[in-house]
N, C-alpha and C positions, 0 to 999 in steps of 0.2 A: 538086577532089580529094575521094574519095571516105574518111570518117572509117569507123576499124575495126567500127564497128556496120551499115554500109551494106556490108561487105564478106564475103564466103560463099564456101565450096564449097572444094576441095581444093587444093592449088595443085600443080603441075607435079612437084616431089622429092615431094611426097604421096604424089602416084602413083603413082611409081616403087617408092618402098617397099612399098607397098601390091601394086603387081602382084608384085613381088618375092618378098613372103611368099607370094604365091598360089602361085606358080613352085616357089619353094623346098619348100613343102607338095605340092603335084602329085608332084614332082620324088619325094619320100619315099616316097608311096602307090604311084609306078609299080616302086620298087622293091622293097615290099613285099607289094605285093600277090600276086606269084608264089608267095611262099613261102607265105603264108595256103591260096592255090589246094591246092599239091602237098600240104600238110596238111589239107585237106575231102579231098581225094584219099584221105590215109592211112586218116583214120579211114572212109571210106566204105568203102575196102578189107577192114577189119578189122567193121564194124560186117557186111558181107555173109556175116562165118563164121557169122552168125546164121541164116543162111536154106541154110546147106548141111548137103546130108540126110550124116548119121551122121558129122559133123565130129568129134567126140568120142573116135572109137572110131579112128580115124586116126593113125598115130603123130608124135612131134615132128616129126619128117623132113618127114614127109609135110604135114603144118600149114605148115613155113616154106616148103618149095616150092609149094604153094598160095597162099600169101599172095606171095609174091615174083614168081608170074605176076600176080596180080592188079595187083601195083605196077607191075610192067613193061607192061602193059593201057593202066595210068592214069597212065602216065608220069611215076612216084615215080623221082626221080634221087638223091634226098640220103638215103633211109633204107634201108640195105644187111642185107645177112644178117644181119650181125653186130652191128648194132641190136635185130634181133629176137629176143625171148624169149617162150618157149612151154613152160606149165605144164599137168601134170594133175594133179589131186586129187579124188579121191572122185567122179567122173563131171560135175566142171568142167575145161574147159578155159579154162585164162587167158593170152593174147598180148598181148604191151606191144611197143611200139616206144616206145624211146628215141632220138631223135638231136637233132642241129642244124645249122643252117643260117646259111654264113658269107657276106654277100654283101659285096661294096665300093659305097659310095656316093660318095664321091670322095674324090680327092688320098690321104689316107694313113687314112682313116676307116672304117672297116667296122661292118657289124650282126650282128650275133649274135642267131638265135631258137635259144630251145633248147626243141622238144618232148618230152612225154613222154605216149601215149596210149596205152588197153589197152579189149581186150573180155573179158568173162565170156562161155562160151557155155555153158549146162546142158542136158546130156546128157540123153537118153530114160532 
């Protein structure tokens, strides 16, 4: 019979918790990580008013239908028109998205991210 100093290593229920937590963490990341995506999405959408010529001089209108193709491009599902707000002053243009994002993760439990991103763009 082997005494508890001669005895090592994980035993059988170890494991099991052990993979379990892996599982259950996996299991979090795969449902999270969509939403993280669709938001590099936003901000890359919004971060590209930077690089368009005479964005500034464009009207509000004209700003959210630009920016709402580009979501639709990059397959932005959760952040709608009426998230978007588009400001001018003094030859800045400022666009924020506000939204969030409800997902279920099981039985009766959901997540809730709630973003909030904007770019400055300055005008020639």
């Amino acid at each position: 019979m082997k005494t508890l100093k001669q005895q090592q290593g994980v035993t059988g229920i170890g494991w099991l918790i052990i993979l379990g937590l892996i599982a259950f963490f996996v299991f979090i990341g795969l449902r999270v990580f969509p939403i993280y995506m669709e938001n590099f999405n936003v901000v890359t959408s919004l971060k590209s008013l930077e690089n368009e010529p005479q964005v500034t001089k464009r009207s509000k209108a004209e700003v959210q239908t630009l920016i709402m193709k580009r979501f639709q491009i990059n397959d932005v599902k959760n952040a709608t028109r009426k998230d978007l707000s588009v400001s001018k002053r003094s030859g800045v243009l400022t666009v924020s998205v506000k939204y969030d994002v409800k997902t279920r993760l099981f039985g009766p439990w959901s997540l809730i991210a709630e973003f909030d991103e904007s770019v400055e763009v300055i005008g020639n």
